[in-house]
MOPAC internal coordinates of N, CA, C and O (Angstrom, degrees):
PM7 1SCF
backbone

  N    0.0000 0     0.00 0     0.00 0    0    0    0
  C    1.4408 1     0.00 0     0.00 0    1    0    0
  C    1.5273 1   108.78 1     0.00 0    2    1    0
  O    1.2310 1   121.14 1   -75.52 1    3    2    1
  N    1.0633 1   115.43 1   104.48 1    3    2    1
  C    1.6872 1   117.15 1   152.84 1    5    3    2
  C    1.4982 1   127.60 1   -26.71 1    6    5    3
  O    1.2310 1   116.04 1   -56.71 1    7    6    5
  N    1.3035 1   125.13 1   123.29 1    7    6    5
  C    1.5271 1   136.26 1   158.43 1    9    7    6
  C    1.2254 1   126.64 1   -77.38 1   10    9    7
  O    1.2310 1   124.78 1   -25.22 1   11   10    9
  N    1.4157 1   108.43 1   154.78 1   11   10    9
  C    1.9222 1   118.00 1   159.44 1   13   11   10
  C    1.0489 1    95.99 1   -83.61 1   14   13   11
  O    1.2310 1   134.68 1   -41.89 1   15   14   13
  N    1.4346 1    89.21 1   138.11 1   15   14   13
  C    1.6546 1   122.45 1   168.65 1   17   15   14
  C    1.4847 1   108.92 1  -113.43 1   18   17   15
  O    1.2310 1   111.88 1   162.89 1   19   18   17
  N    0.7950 1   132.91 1   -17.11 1   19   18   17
  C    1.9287 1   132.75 1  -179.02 1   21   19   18
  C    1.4059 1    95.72 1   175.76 1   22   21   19
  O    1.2310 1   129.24 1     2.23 1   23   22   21
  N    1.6070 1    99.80 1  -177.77 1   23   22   21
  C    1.8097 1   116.70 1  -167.86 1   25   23   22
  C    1.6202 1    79.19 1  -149.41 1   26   25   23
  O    1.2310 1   114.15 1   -24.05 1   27   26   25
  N    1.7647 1   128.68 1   155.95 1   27   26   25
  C    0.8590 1   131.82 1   163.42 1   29   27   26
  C    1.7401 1   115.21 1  -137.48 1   30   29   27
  O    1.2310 1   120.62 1  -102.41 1   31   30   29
  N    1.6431 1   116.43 1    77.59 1   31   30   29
  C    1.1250 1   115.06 1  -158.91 1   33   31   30
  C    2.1031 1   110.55 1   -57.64 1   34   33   31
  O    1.2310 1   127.35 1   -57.33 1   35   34   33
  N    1.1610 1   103.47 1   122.67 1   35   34   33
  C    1.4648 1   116.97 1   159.36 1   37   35   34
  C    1.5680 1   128.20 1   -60.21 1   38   37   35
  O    1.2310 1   123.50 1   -77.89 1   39   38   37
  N    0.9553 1   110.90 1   102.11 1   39   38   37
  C    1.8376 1   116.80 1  -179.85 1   41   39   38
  C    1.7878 1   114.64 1   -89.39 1   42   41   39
  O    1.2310 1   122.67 1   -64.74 1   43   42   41
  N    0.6735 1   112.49 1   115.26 1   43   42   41
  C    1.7655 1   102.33 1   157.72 1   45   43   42
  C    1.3102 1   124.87 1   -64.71 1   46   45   43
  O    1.2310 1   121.44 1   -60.64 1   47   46   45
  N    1.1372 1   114.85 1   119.36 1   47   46   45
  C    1.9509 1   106.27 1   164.78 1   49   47   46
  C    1.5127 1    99.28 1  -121.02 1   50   49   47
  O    1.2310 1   127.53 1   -15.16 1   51   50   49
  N    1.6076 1   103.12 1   164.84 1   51   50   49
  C    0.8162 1   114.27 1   158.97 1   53   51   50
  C    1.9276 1   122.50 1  -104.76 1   54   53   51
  O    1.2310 1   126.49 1   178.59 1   55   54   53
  N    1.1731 1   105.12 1    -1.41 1   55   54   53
  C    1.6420 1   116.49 1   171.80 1   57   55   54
  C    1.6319 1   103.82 1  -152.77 1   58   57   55
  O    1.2310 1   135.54 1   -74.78 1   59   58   57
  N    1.4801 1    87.53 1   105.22 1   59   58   57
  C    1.4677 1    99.80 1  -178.45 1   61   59   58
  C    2.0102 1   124.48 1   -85.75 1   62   61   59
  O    1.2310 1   136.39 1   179.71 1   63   62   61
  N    1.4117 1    85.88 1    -0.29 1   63   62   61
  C    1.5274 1    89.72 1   171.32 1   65   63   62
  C    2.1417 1    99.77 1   -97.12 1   66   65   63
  O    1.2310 1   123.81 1   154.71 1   67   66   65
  N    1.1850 1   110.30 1   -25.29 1   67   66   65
  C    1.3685 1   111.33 1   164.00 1   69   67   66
  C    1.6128 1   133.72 1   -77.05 1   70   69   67
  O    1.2310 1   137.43 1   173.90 1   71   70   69
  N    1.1325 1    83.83 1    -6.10 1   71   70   69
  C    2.2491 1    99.68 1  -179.92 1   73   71   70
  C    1.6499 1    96.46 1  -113.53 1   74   73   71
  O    1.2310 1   117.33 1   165.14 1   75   74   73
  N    1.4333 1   122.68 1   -14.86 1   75   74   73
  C    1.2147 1   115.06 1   167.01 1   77   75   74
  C    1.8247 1   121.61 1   -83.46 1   78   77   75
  O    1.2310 1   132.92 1   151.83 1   79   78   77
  N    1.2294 1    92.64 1   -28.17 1   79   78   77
  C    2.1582 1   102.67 1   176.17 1   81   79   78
  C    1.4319 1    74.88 1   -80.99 1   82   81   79
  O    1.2310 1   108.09 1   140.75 1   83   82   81
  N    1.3067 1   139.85 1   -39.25 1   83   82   81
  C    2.1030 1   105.12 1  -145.51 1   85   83   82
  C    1.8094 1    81.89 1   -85.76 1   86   85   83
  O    1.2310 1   106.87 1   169.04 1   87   86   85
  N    1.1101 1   142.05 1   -10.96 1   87   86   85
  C    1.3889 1   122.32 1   166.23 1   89   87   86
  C    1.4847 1   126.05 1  -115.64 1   90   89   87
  O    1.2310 1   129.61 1  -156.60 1   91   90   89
  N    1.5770 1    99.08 1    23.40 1   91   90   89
  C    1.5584 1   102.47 1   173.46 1   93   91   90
  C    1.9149 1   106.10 1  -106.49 1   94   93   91
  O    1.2310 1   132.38 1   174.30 1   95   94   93
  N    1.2842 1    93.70 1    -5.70 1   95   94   93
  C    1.7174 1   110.68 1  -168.64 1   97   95   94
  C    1.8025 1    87.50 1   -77.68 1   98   97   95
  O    1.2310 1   115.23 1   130.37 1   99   98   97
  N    0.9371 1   126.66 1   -49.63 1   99   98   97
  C    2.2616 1   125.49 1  -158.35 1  101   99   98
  C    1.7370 1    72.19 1   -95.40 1  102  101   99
  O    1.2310 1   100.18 1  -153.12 1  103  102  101
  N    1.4344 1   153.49 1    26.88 1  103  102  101
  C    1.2217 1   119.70 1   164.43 1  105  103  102
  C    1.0792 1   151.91 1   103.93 1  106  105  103
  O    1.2310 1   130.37 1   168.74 1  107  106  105
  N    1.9361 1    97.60 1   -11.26 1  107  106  105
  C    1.6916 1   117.88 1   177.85 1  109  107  106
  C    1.5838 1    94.39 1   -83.73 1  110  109  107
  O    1.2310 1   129.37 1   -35.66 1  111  110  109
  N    1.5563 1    99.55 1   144.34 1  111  110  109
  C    1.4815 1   105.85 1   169.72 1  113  111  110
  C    2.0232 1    91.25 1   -94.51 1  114  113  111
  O    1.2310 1   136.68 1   -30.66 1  115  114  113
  N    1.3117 1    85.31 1   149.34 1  115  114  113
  C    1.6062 1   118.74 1   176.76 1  117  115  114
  C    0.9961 1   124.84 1  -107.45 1  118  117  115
  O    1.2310 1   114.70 1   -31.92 1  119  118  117
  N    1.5675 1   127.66 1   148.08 1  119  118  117
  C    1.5928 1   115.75 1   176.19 1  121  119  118
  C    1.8591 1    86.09 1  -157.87 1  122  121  119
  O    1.2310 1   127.15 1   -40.53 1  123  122  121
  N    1.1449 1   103.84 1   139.47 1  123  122  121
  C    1.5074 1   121.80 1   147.40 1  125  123  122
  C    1.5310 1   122.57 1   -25.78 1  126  125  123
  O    1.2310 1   120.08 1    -6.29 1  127  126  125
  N    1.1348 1   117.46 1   173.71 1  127  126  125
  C    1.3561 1   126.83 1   161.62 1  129  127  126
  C    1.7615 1   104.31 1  -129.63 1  130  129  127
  O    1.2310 1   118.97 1   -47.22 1  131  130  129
  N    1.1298 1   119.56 1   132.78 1  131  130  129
  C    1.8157 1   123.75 1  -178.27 1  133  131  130
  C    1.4074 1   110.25 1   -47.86 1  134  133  131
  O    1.2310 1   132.54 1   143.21 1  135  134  133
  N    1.4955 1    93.38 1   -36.79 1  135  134  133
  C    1.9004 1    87.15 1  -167.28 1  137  135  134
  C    2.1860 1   110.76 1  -101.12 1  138  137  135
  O    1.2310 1   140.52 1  -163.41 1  139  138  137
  N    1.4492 1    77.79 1    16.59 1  139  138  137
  C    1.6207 1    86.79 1   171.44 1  141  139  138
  C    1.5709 1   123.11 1    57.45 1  142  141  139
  O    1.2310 1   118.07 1   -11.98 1  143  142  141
  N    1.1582 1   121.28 1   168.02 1  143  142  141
  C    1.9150 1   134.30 1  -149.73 1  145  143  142
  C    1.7792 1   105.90 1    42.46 1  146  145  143
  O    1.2310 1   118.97 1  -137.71 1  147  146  145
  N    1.5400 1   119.57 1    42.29 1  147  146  145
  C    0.8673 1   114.63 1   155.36 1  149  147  146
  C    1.4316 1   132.94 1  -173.31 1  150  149  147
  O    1.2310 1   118.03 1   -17.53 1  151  150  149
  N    1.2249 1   121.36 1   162.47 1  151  150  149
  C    1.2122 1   112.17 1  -152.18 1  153  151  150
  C    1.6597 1   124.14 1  -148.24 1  154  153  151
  O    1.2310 1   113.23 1    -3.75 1  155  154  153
  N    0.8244 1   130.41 1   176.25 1  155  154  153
  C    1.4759 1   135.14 1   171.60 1  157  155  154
  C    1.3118 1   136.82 1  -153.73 1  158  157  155
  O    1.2310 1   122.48 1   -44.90 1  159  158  157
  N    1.7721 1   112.86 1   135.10 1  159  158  157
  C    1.8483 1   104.59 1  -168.61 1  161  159  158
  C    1.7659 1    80.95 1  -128.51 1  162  161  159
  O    1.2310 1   132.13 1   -44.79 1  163  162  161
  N    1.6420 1    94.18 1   135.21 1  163  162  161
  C    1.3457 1    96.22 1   166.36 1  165  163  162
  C    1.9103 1   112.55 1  -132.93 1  166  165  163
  O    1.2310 1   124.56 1   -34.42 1  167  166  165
  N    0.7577 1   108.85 1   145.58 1  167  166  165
  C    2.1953 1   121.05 1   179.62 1  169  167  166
  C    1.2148 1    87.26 1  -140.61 1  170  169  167
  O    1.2310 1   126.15 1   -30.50 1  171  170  169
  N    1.4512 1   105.79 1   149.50 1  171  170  169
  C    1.5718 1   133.87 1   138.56 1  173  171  170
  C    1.3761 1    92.31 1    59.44 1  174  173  171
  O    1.2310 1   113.50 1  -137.19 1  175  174  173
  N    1.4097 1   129.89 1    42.81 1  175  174  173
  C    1.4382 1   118.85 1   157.24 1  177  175  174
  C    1.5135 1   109.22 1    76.30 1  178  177  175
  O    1.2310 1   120.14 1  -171.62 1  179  178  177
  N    1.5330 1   117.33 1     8.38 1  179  178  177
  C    1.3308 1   115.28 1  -178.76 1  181  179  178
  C    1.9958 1    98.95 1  -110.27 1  182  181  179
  O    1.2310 1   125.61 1   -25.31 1  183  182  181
  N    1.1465 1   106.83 1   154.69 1  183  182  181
  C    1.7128 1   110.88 1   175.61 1  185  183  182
  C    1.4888 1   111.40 1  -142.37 1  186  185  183
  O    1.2310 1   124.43 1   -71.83 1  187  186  185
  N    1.7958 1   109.11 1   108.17 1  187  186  185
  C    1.1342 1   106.87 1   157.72 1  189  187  186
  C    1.7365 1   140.28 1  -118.83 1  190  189  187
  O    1.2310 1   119.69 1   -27.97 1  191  190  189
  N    0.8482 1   118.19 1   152.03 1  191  190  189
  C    1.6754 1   124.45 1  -142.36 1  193  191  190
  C    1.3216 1   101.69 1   -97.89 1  194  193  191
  O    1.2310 1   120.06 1   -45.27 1  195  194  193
  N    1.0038 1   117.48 1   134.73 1  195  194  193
  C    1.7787 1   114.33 1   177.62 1  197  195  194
  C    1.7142 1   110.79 1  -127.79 1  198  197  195
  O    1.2310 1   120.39 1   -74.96 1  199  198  197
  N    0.9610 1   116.86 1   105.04 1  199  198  197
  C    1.5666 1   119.92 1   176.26 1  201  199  198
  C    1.8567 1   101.13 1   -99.07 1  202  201  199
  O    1.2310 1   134.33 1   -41.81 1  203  202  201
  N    1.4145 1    89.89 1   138.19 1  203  202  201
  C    1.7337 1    99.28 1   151.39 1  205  203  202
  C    1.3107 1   125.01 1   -95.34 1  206  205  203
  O    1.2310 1   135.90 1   -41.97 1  207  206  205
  N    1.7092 1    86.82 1   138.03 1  207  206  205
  C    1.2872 1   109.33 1   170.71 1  209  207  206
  C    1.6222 1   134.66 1  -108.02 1  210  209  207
  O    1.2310 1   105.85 1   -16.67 1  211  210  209
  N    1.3925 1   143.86 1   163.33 1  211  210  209
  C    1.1950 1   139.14 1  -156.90 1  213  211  210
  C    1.7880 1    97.12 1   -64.75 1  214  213  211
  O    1.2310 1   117.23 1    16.29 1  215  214  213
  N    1.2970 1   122.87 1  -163.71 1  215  214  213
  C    1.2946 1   113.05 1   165.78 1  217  215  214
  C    1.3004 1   125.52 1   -91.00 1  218  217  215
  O    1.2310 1   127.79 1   155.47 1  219  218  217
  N    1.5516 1   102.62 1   -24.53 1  219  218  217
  C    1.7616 1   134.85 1  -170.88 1  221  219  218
  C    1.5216 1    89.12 1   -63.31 1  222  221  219
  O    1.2310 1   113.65 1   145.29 1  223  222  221
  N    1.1725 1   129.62 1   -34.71 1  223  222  221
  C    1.3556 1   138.81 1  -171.32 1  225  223  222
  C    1.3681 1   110.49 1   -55.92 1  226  225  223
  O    1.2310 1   116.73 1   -86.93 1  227  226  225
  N    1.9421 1   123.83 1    93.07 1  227  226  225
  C    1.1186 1    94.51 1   172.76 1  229  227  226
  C    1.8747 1   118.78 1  -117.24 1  230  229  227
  O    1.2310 1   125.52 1  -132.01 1  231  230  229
  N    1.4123 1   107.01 1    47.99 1  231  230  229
  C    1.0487 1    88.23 1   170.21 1  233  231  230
  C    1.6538 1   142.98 1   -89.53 1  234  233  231
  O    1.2310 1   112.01 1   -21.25 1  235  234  233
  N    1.4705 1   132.67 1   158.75 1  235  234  233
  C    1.0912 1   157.05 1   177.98 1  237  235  234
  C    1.5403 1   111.25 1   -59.93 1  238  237  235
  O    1.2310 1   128.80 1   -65.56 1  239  238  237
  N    1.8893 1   100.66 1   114.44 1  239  238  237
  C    1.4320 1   101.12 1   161.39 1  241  239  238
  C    1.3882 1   132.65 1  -138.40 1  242  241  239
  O    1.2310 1   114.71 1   -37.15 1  243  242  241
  N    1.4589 1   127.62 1   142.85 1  243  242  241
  C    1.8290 1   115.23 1  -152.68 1  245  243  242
  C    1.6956 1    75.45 1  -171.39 1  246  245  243
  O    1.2310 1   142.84 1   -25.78 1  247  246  245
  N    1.5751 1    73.23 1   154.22 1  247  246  245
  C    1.7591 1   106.24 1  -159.88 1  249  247  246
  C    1.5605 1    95.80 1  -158.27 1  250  249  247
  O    1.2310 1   124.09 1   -55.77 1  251  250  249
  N    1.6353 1   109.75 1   124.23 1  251  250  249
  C    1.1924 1   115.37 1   150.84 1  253  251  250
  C    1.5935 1   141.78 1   -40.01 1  254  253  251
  O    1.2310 1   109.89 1   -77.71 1  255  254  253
  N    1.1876 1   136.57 1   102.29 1  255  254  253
  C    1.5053 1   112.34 1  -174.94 1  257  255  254
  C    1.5715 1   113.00 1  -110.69 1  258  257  255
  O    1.2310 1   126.87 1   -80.35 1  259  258  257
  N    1.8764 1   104.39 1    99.65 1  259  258  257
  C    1.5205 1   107.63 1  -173.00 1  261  259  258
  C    1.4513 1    99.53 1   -76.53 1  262  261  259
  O    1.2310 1   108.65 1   -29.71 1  263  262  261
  N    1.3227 1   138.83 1   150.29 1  263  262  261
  C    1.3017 1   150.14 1  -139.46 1  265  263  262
  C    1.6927 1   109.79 1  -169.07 1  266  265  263
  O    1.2310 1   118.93 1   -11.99 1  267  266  265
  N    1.5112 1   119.65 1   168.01 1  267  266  265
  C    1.7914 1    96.11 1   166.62 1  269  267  266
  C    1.5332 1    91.61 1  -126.73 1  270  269  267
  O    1.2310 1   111.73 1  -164.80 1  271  270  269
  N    1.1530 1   133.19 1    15.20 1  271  270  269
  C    1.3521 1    98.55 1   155.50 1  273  271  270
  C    2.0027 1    90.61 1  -149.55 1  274  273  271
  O    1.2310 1   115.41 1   -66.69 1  275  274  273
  N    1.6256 1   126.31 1   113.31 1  275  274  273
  C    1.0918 1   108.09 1  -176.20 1  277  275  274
  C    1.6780 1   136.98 1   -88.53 1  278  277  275
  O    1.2310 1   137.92 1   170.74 1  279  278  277
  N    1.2350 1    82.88 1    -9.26 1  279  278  277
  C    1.8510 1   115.65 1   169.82 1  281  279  278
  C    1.7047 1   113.57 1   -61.86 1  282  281  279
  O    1.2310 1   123.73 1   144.46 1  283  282  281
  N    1.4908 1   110.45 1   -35.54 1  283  282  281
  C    1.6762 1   131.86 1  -167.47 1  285  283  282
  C    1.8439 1    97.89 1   -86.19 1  286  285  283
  O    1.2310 1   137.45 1   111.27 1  287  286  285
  N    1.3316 1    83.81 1   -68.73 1  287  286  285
  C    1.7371 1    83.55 1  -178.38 1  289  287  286
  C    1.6793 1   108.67 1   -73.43 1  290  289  287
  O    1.2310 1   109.07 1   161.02 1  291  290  289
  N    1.2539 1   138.08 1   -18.98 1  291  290  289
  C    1.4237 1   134.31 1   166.70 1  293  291  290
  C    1.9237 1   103.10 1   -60.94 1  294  293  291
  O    1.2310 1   121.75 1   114.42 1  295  294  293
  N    0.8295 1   114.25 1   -65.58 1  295  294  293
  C    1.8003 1   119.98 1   173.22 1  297  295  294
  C    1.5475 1   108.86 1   -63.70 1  298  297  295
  O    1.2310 1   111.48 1  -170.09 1  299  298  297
  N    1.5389 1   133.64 1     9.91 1  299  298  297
  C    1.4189 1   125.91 1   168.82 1  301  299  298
  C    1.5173 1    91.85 1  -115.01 1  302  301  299
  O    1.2310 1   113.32 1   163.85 1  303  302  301
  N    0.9559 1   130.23 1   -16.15 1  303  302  301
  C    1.6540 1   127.43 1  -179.52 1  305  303  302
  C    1.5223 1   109.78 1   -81.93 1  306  305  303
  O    1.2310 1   125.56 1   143.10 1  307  306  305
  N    1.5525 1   106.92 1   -36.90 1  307  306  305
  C    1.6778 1   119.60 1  -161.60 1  309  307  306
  C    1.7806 1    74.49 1   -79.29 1  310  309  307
  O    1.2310 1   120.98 1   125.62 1  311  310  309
  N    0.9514 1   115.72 1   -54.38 1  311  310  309
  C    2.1078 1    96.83 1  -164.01 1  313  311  310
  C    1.1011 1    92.37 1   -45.43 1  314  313  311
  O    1.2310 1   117.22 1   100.82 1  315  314  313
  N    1.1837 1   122.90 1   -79.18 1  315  314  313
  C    1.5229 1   127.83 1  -166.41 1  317  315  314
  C    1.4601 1   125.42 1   -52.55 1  318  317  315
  O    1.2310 1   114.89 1  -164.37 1  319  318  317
  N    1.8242 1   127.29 1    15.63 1  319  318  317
  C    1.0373 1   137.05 1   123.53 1  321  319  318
  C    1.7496 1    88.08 1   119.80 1  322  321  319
  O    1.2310 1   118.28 1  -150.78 1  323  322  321
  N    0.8919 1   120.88 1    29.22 1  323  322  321
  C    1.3301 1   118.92 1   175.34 1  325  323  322
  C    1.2103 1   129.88 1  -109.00 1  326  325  323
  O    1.2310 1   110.90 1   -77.77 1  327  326  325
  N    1.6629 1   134.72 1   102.23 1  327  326  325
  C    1.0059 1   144.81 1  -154.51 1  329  327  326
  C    1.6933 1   109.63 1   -66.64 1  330  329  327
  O    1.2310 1   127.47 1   -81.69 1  331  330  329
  N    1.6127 1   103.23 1    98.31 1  331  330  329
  C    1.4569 1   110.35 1  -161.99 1  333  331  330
  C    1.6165 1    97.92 1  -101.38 1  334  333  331
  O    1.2310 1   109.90 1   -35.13 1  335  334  333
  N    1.3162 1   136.56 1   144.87 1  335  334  333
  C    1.0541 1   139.64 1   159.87 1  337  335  334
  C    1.8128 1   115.04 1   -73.79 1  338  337  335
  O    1.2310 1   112.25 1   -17.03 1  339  338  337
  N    1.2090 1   132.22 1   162.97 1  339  338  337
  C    1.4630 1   124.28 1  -172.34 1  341  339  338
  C    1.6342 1    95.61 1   -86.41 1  342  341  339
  O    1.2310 1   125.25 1   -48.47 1  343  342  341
  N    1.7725 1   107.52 1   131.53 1  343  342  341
  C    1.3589 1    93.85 1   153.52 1  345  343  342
  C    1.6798 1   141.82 1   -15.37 1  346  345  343
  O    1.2310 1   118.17 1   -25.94 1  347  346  345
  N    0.8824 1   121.10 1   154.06 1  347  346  345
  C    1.6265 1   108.96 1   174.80 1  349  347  346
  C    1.8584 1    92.77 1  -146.20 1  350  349  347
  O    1.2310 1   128.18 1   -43.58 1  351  350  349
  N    1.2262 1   101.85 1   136.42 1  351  350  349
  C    1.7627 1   108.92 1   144.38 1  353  351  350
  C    1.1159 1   132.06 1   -70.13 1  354  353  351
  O    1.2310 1   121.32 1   -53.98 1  355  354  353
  N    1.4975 1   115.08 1   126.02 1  355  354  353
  C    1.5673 1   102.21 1   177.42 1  357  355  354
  C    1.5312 1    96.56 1  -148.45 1  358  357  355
  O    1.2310 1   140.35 1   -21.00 1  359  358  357
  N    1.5082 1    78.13 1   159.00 1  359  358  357
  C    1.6985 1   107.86 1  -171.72 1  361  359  358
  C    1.4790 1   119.13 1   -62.91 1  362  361  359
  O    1.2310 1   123.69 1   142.32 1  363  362  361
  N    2.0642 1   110.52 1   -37.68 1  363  362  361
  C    1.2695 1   103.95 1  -167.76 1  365  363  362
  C    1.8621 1   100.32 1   -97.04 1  366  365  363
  O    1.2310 1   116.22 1  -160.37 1  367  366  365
  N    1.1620 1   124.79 1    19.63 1  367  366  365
  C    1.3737 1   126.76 1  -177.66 1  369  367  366
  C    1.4831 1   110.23 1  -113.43 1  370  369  367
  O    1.2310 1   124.10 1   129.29 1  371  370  369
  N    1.5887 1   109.74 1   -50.71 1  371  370  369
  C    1.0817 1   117.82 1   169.02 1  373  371  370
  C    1.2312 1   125.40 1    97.48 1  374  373  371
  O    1.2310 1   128.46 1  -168.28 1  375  374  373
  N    2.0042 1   101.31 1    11.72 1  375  374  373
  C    1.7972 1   115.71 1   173.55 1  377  375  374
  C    1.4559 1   106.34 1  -157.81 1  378  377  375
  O    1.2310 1   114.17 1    33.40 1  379  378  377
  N    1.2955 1   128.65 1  -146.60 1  379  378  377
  C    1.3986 1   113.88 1  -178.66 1  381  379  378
  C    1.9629 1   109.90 1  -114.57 1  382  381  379
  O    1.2310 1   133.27 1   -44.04 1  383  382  381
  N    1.0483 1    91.95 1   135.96 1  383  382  381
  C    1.9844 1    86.83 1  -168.02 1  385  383  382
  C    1.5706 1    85.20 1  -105.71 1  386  385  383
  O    1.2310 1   130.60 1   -35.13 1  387  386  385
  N    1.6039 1    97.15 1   144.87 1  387  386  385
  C    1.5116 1   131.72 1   165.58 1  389  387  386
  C    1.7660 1   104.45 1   -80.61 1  390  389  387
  O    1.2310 1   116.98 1   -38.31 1  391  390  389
  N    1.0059 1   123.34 1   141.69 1  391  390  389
  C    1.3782 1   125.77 1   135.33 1  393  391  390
  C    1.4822 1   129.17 1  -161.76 1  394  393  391
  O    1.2310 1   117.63 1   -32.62 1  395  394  393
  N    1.1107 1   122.12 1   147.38 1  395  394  393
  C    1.1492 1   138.34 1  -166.54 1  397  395  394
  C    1.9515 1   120.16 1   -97.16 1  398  397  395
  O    1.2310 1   125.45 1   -41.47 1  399  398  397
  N    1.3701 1   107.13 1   138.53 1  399  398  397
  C    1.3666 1    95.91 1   165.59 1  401  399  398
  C    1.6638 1   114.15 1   -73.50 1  402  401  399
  O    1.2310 1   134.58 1    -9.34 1  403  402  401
  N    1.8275 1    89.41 1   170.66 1  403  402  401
  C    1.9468 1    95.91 1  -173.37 1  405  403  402
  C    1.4763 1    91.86 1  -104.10 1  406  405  403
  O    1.2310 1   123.28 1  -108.43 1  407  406  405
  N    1.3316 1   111.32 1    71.57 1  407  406  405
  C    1.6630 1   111.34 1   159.99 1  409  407  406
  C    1.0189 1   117.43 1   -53.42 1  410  409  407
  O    1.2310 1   102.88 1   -19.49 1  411  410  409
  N    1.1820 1   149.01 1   160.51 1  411  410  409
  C    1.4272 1   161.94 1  -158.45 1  413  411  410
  C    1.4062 1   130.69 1     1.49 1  414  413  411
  O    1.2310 1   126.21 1  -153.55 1  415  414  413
  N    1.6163 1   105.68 1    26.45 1  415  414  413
  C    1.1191 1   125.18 1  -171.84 1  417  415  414
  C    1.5259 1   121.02 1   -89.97 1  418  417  415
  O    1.2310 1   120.10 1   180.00 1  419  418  417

């Protein structure tokens, strides 16, 4: 039987030079894609993908971020100007999830 080896969550933006500063600000390095409307921020061995979309485009995107301490990295994102929501506990995860607004996305 075959294994996972990684997950590479897909984001929509609609300004991909603006979803690239809101994740170069907490620390992911970024890079383009050659053939353009797309992009990539990767930290800590994680990679997420950001494609643009039209504007009419309204779909919804959210991603868990399991972490080991979310209080540490929630207060290293807020220095670095990133509008972090407070950890929360929850029941169906079973630790505390980070998430962030899609500022300038």
């Amino acid at each position: 039987m075959g294994s996972l080896k990684r997950i590479a969550p897909i984001f929509a933006v609609r300004d991909l030079n603006a979803a690239m500063a809101h994740y170069e600000r907490p620390g992911f390095a970024t890079r383009v894609y050659d053939g353009g409307g797309y992009g990539f921020a990767t930290r800590d061995g994680i990679e997420i993908h950001l494609g643009v979309v039209p504007v009419q485009d309204q779909r919804v995107n959210g991603a868990y971020r399991f972490v080991d301490d979310a209080d540490a990295l929630a207060e290293e994102w807020r220095s670095a100007g990133v509008e972090v929501h407070s950890p929360q506990d929850t029941e169906w995860v079973g630790m505390r999830v980070l998430s962030s607004t899609r500022t300038g996305m």
